[in-house]
DOLO-731381 format. One record per residue (C-alpha): residue in three letters; x, y, z. Coordinates in steps of 0.5 Angstrom, whole numbers, padded with zeros to 4 digits, always signed. Each point is the difference from the previous one (the first is absolute). Layout:
<recs>
ALAXYZ/...
</recs>
This chain:
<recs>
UNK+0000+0000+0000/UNK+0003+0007-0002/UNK-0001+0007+0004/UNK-0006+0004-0001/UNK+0002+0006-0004/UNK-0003+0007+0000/UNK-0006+0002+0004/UNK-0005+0006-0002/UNK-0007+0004+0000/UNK-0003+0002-0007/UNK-0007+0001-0001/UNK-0006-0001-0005/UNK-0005+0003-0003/UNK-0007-0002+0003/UNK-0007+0000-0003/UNK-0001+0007+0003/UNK+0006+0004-0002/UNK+0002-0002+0008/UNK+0008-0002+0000/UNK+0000-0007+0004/UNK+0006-0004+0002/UNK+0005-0005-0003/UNK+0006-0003+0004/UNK+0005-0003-0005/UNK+0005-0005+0002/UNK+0006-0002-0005/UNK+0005-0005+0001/UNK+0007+0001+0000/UNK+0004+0004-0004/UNK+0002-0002-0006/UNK-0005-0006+0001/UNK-0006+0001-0007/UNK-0006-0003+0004/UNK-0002-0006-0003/UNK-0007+0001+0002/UNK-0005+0005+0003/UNK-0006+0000+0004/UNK-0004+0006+0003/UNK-0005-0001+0006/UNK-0005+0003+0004/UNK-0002+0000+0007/UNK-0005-0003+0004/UNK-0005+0003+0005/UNK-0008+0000-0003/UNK+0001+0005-0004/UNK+0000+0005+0006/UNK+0007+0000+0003/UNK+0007-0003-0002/UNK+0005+0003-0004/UNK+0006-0001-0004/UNK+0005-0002+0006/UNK-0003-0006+0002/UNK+0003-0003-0006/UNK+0006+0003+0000/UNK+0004-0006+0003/UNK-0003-0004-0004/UNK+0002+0004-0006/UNK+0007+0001+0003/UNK+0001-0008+0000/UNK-0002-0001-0007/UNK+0006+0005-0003/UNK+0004-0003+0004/UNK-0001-0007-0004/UNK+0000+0004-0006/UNK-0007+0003-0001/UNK-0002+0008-0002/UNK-0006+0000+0006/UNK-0005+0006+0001/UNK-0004+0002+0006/UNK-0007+0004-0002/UNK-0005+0004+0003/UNK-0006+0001-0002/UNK-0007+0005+0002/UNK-0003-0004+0006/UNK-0007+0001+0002/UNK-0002+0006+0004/UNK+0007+0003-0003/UNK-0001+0002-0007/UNK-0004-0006-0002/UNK-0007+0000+0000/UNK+0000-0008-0002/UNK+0003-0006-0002/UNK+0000+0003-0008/UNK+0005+0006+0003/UNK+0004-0005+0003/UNK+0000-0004-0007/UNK+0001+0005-0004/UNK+0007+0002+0004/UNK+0002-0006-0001/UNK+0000-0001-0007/UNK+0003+0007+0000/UNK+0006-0004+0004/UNK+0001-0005-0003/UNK+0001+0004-0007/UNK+0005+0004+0004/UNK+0004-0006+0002/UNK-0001-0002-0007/UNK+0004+0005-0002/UNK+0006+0001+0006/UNK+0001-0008-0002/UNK+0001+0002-0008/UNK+0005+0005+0003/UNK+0003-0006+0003/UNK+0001-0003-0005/UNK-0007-0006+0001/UNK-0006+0000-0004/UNK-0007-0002+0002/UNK+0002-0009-0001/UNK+0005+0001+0005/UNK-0005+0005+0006/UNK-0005-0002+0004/UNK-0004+0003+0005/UNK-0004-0003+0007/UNK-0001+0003+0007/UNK-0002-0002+0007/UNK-0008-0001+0001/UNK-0004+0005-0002/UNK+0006+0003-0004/UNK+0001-0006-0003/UNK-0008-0001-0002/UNK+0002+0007-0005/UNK+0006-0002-0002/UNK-0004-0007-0003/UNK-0006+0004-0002/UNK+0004+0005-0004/UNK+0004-0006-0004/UNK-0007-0004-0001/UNK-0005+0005-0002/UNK+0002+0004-0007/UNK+0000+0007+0000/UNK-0002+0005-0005/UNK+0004+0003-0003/UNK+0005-0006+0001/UNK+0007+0002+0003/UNK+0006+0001-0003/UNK+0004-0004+0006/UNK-0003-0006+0003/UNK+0003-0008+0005/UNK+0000-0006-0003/UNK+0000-0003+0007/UNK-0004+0001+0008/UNK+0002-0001+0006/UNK-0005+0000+0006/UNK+0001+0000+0008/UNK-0006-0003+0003/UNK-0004+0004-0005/UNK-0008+0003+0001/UNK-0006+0000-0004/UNK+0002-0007-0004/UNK-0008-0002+0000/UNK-0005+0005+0003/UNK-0005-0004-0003/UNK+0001-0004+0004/UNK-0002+0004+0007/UNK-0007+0000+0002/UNK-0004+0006-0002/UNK+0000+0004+0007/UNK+0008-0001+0000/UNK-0001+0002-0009/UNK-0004+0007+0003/UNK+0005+0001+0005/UNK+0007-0001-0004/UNK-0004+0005-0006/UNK+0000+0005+0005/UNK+0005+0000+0003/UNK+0004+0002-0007/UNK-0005+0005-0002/UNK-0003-0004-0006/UNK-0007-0002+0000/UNK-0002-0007+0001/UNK-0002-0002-0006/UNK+0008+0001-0002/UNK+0003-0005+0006/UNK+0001-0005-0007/UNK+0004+0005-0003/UNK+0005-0001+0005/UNK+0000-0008-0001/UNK+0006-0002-0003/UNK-0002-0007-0001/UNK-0005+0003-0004/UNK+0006+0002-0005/UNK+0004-0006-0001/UNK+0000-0002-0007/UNK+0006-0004-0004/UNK+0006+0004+0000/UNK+0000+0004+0006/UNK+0006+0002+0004/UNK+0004-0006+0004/UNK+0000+0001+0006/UNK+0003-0002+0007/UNK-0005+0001+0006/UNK+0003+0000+0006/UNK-0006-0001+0006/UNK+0000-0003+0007/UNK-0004-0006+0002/UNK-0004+0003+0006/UNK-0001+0007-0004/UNK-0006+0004+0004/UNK-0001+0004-0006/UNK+0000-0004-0006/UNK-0002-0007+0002/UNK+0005-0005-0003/UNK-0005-0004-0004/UNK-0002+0006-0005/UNK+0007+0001-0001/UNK+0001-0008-0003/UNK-0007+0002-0003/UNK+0003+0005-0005/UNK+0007-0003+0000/UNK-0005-0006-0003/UNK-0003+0005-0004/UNK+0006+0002-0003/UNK+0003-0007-0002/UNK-0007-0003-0003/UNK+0001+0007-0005/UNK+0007-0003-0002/UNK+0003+0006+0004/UNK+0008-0001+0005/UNK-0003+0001+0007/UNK+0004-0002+0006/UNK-0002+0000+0007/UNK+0004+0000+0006/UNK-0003-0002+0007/UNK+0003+0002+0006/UNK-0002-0006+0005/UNK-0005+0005+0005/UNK+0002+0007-0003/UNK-0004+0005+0002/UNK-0002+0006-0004/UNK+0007+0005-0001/UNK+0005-0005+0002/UNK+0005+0001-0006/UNK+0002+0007+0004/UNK+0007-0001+0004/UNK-0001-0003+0007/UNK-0007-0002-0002/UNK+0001-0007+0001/UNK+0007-0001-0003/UNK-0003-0001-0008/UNK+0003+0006-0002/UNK+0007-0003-0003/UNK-0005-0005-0004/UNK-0004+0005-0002/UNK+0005+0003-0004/UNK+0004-0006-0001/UNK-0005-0004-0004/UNK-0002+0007-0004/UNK+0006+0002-0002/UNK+0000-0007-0003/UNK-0006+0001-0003/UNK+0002+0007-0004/UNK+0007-0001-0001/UNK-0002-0007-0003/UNK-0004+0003-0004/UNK+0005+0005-0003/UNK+0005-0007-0002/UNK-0006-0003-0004/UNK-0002+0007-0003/
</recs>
């Protein structure tokens, strides 16, 4: 494993004019990233920021990775639902798209993914076409314990609840859904998820990754044995280096392939 190279803050533009934050991690100096992944952080839609996947950003350029943390508006601080959230990310993605080129690395090489909620924007942006198509876009997902796989799933009480609580209206929850977007051809993908999750039940996330191969689609699941939701942070029960590990297998295996 090499040192993690150059660390700094830069920013994008959101939907809404406003500047939001970038953390970026090189790999050493002198060292062409093989590889590049940006994530988004966690915190049901409503806290969190960028920080909280610096290390894992940090642990990914040491093994060679261009790794990016982004913020996006939260709800009650500049989003006033899911829609804004979403349309950040999209705008980030095509950021990252665009510092990776000045790195050298196109989209087959770049990846995108995040924690819980973050991971749930990260997934839905790379699964959901937009219009007008973007110019940068990831060929590949990896998602740490994951939200919102199966919405339909949930009874219609919990269904009204969770549509308010991201200021959509009801009827709109299964727009959100992701396992109503898997089609042949999606993005592969490496889910990360705890076997005690109290967010996201285990069993819907074997659900989607069954969903995800029926259409001939690359899903990995990796269960970590009585995991509970956040676990793949540092000194929450000691999955951290595993985390980055099998990740950053995935990615640079990826690029020796491409």
């Amino acid at each position: 494993m090499m040192r993690a190279g150059r660390e700094y803050p830069t920013s994008y533009q959101a939907a809404d004019g406003s500047e939001l934050p970038l953390l970026v991690f090189e790999p050493a100096e002198g060292t062409p990233p093989r590889a590049g992944i940006v994530l988004f952080h966690g915190g049901a839609l409503r806290q969190g920021s960028p920080d909280g996947l610096a290390p894992h950003c940090r642990s990914l350029a040491s093994r060679g990775i261009l790794a990016v943390s982004a913020g996006y508006r939260l709800l009650g601080r500049g989003a006033a639902s899911i829609d804004d959230c979403l349309a950040d990310v999209r705008r980030a993605v095509e950021q990252f798209g665009r510092l990776a080129a000045s790195h050298g690395l196109d989209a087959p090489y770049l990846a995108s993914g995040g924690s819980s909620a973050g991971a749930h924007l990260a997934m839905l942006a790379a699964m959901i076409p937009s219009s007008p198509a973007p110019e940068f876009g990831v060929a590949a997902m990896v998602a740490l314990n994951p939200a919102g796989l199966n919405l339909g799933s949930f009874e219609p009480e919990t269904q009204r609840s969770l549509a308010h609580r991201v200021g959509i209206a009801e009827g709109r929850l299964i727009e959100y859904s992701l396992i109503e977007f898997v089609w042949p051809g999606s993005p592969p993908m490496q889910i990360h998820h705890g076997t005690r999750d109290e967010v996201e039940p285990i069993g819907l996330v074997r659900q989607f990754r069954d969903a995800m191969v029926h259409a001939g689609n690359e899903c990995t699941l990796l269960e970590y044995e009585d995991a509970e939701h956040g676990f793949h942070y540092p000194g929450t029960g000691g999955h951290f280096d595993d985390v980055i590990e099998a990740t950053a297998r995935f990615l640079l295996g990826r690029a020796a392939t491409t």
